[in-house]
C-alpha positions, 0 to 999 in steps of 0.5 A: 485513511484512518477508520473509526471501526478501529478507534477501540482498538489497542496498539496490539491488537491494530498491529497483529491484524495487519499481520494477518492481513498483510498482502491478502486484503491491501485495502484493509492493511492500509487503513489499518496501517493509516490507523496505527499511524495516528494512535502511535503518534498520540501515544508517543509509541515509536515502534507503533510508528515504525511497524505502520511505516514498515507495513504502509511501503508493504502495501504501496510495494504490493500494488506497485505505487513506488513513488508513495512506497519510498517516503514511508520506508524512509521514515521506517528506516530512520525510526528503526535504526535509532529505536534498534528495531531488528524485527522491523529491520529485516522487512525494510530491508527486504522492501529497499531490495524489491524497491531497487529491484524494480527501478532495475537496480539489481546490485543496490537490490543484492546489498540490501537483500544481504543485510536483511538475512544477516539480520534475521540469522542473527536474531533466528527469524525463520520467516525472516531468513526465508524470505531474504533468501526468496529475494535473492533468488529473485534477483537471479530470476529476473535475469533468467539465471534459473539454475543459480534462482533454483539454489537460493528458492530450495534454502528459503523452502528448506527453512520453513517449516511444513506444520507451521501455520504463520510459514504456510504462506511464505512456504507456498511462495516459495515452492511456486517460485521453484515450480516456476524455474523448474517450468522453465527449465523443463523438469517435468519431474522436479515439478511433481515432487514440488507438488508433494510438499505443497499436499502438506500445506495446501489444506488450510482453513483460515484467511490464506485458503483461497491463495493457497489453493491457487498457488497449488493449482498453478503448479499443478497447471505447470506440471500438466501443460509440461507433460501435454496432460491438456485435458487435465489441465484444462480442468485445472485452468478452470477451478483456477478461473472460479477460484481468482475470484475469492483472492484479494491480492490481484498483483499475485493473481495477475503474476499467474495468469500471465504465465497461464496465457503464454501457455494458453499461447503456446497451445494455440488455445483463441478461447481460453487466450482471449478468456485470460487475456480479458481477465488480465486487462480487468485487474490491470485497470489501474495502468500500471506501466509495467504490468500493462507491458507484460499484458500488451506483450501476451496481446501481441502473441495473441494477434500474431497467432489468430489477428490480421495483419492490421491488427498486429501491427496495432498491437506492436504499435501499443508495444512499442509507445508502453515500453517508451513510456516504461524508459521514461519513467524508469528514469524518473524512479532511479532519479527519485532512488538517488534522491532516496540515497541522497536523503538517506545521506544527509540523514546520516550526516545529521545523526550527530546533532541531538538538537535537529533529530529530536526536532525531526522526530517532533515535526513527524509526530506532529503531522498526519501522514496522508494529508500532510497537515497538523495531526491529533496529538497536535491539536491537544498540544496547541489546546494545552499552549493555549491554556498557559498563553491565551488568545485574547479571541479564540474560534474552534471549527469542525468540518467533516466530508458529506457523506464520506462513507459512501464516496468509499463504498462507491469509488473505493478507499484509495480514491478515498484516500486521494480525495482526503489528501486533495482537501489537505492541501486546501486546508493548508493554504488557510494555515497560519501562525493564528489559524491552524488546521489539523485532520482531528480524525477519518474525514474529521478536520479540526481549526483553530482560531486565534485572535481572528473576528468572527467575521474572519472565521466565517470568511475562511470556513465559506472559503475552504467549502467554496474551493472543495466544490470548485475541485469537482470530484464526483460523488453519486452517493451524496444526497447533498449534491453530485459532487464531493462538498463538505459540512462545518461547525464552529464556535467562538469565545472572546471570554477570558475565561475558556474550556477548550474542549467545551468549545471543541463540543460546541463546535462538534454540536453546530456542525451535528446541526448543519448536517441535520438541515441538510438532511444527513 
């Protein structure tokens, strides 16, 4: 969701933080990018439009949500080939590649990883380039083809540099990749010069530290259980367990420690197994299909090392209905990628009707991304239509969610997120030619009332308020009720002669007084 912390901020600024911290605090990148969003819209500023979209797949990308990945880089995709953004291109590249990579579509995956490095050669983006390539070396990865993965991870390191700092975090990516398949090959030495260029890069003092240090560890670890340096190891293993804690990107944290407990496993370790294993089953809270696999996997070893033979079999049990699950949904994710491809097509196809794109591109500009209703910039156009064609009625409503920001700080901002949107829809169902609503801005919402009685207005707004209690969603943090519930405000004009935004003011002060009675 939007957050008024950033209202000030310029396109720029909002778009050089998210790049600082894409991929080290998601849950800022989104909001951000949900910011972003708003005011490129506002502005008419495409290529804001674009970098939000590109950035927003990054994220749902990173923590695995697919389904809510593929829309926005969709909308990317189409904004950047028509604006020739080849800076933005080369990412939406690399995110259709990783998509089709987890919906185990390795050869759509290989294609799109090949454009974006013929992009980034072009253009001579180092980090760009780099990162095609660490792709492609995935795709290889994945199917333990460790030596042809080795190839493309040595070209992505060769083009990073060691000394600059916006490559550091690319870098260490790519020399853990390499460390990782040298594990996996058994070259013990291949590790130990790996480990000398990350002495360059590791010592870093700014966001990146704490993924660069364990990163470092990691490999350091890979290389000590390799040579049966345990006690070394050990030493390393728990700097590492203290130091996960200070790194926001669980998913990357979960990829590590998946490998430390096979090799926890391989020792015939219980304690630190059992330790590694709770940790994995704390950051894998969110049930995502695939990681809980990886982790029921290590589950499985775990019993048949040290559980009875019960408790084995409840863990192959476990197993086998997750990988049932997993063929269920990989089926509904490559449905949902030919729908992409299909989308994609059609898109195509209409490129050559001006009329339908400039249409298309309205109606995105238009409408908010997380709730699906009327955005801003919308609300100031109907504001300015009804300046030249005036209803001869109109009502101004201002609603807004009690105590929001402390439903966020109690339940987190993806819920958060869940929440706006669950109220979208229900604002959605009161819209119509004469009654439109729009999220004016955070958990702001703004309805406008054309030639509807007062009586109308008021029966609407107890309706909207009536059917977000009856959603139920608990709010500990509400001084108002347990429940997540809403305020409103409104103002009403049958005069001929109107100010807008003086109704707008009016209806912001009734709804600053409602919430005042309620004791907000």
């Amino acid at each position: 969701m939007a957050d008024k912390r950033y209202d000030s901020w310029s396109i720029d600024r909002i778009e050089e933080e998210i790049r600082k911290v894409r991929l080290i605090d998601l849950v800022q990148e989104r909001e951000l990018c949900f910011t972003l969003s708003e005011k490129a819209k506002l502005k008419n500023d495409h290529y804001a439009l674009a970098f939000s979209y590109t950035y927003l797949s990054d994220c749902f990308l990173a923590e695995r949500e697919n389904s809510r990945c593929i829309p926005y880089l969709n909308l990317a995709k189409e904004l950047s080939e028509a604006g020739h953004y080849e800076e933005l291109l080369t990412r939406i590249y690399n995110f259709y590649g990783m998509f089709c990579n987890a919906i185990s579509d390795e050869v759509n995956a290989l294609d799109y990883f090949l454009k974006s490095l013929d992009i980034s050669e072009k253009q001579q983006e180092p980090v760009q380039m780099a990162s095609a390539y660490n792709n492609i070396a995935t795709c290889f990865d994945i199917k333990h083809n460790y030596k042809e993965a080795v190839s493309y991870y040595k070209k992505s390191c060769e083009i990073l540099s060691d000394t600059d700092p916006k490559m550091k975090y690319s870098k260490a990516v790519s020399l853990t990749n390499l460390c990782r398949c040298a594990y996996k090959l058994q070259q013990s030495e291949e590790i130990g010069n790996i480990l000398t260029h990350f002495q360059v890069i590791c010592h870093e003092d700014g966001d990146e530290k704490h993924i660069l240090k364990i990163l470092h560890l990691y490999c350091t670890a890979m290389k000590q259980h390799l040579s049966k340096e345990y006690a070394a190891f050990y030493q390393t293993l728990e700097q590492m367990l203290a130091l996960q804690k200070m790194v926001q990107n669980k998913l990357l944290v979960h990829q590590i420690f998946t490998t430390i407990c096979e090799m926890l496993l391989a020792i015939r370790d219980q304690a630190y197994s059992y330790q590694v294993l709770q940790l994995l089953s704390d950051i894998n809270q969110k049930n995502e299909i695939k990681t809980r696999k990886e982790l029921q996997k290590l589950i499985v070893g775990y019993c048949e090392a040290f559980e009875t033979r019960d408790r084995q079999l409840e863990a192959l049990q476990e197993y086998y209905r997750i990988m049932t699950a997993i063929e269920d949904m990989e089926q509904e994710h490559y449905s949902a990628g030919l729908l992409a491809k299909l989308e994609l097509h059609n898109a195509a196809e209409q490129q050559g009707d001006l009329k339908k794109e400039n249409e298309h591109l309205e109606q995105l500009m238009n409408t908010d991304d997380l709730c699906g209703i009327m955005n801003r910039r919308s609300l100031n156009s109907a504001i300015a239509d009804n300046r030249r064609k005036p209803a001869e009625n109109v009502g101004v409503a201002m609603l807004d969610i009690d105590y929001f920001k402390e439903y966020n700080d109690t339940y987190g901002h993806q819920k958060g997120d869940m929440a706006l949107m669950a109220i979208g829809k229900i604002l959605h169902t009161v819209s119509s030619e004469k009654i439109r609503v729009y999220r004016y801005g955070g958990d702001e919402f703004t309805i406008l009332f054309l030639d509807q009685n007062e009586e109308r207005i008021r029966e609407v707004l107890e309706r909207i308020e009536r059917e977000i209690q009856e959603l139920e969603i608990p709010h500990t943090g509400s001084k108002t009720s347990g429940k997540l519930s809403v305020s409103y405000g409104y103002a009403y004009t049958e005069k001929a002669e109107r100010n807008m935004e003086q109704l707008l003011n009016e209806a912001d002060s009734c709804l600053y007084e409602v919430k005042k009675k309620r004791g907000h």
